[in-house]
C-alpha positions as CSV (number, residue, x, y, z in Angstrom):
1,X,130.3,79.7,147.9
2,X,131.7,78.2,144.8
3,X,129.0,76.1,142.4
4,X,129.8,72.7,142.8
5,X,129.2,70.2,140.1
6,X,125.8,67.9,141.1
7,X,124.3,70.7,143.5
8,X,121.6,72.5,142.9
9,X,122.3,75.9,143.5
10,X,121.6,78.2,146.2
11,X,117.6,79.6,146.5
12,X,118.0,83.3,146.0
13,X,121.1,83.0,144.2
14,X,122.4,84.8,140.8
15,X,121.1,87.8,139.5
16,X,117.8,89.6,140.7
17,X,115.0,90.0,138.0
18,X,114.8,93.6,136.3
19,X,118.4,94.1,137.0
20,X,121.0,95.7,135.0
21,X,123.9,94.3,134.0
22,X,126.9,96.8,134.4
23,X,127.5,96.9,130.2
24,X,123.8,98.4,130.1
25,X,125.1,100.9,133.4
26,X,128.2,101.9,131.5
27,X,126.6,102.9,128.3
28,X,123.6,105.0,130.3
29,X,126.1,106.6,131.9
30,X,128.4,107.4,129.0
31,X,125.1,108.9,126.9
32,X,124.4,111.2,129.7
33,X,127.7,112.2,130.0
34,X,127.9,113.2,126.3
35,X,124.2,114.9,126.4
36,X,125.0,116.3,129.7
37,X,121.5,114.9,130.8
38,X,118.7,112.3,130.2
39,X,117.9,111.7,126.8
40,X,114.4,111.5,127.0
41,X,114.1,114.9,128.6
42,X,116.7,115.7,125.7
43,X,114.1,114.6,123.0
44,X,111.2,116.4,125.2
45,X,112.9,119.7,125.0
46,X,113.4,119.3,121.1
47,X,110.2,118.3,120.1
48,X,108.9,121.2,122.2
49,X,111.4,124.3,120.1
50,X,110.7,122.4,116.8
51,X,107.0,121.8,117.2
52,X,106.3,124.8,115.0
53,X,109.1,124.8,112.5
54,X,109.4,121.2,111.5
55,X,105.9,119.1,112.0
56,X,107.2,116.0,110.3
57,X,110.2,115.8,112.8
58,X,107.9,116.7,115.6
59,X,106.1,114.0,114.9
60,X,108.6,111.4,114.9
61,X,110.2,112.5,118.0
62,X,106.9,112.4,120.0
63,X,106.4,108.6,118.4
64,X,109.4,107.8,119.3
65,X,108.8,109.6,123.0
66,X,105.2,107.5,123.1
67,X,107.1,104.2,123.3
68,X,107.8,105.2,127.1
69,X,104.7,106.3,127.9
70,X,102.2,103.7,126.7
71,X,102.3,100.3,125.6
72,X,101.8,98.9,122.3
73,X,99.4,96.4,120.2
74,X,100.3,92.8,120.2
75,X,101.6,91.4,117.0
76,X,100.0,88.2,116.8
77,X,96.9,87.3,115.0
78,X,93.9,87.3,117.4
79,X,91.5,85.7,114.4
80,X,91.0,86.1,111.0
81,X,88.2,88.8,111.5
82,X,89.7,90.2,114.9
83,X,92.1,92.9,115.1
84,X,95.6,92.5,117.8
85,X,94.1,96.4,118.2
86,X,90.5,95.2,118.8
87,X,90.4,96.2,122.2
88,X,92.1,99.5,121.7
89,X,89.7,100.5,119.5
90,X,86.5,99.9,121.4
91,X,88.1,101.8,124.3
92,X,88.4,98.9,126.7
């Protein structure tokens, strides 16, 4: 069915939320491809052989890896004596 000018639209109509659009599909796909697998276990395996050898390049790959794995402070102001890390820090 074909949108037609004055109608509201369909309920359930359009895209889902939290889908991907097929641009977003292609390029996953093409990055494995290339790697031959998922980049993130791609970065795993790195930091894991360079741990010793390169600390500083460790380090960034495991921040970088951290990003997935847990969320991240807030970047607005909470209050001119209050940190957007406040609750972080006390552990709630």
């Amino acid at each position: 069915m074909t949108f037609q000018l004055g109608q509201s639209k369909p309920v359930n109509s359009g895209r889902r939320k939290g889908s991907i659009n097929k641009s977003t599909i292609k390029v996953q796909r093409r990055v494995q491809a290339i790697l031959g697998a998922d980049p993130l276990d791609e970065l795993t395996t790195l930091a894991q052989e360079i741990a010793t050898s390169d600390p500083k390049l460790h380090f960034l790959i495991l921040k970088e890896l951290s990003r997935y794995c847990h969320s991240h402070c807030s970047v607005k102001s909470t209050g001119p004596d209050e940190s957007p890390c406040e609750d972080l820090r006390s552990g709630k």
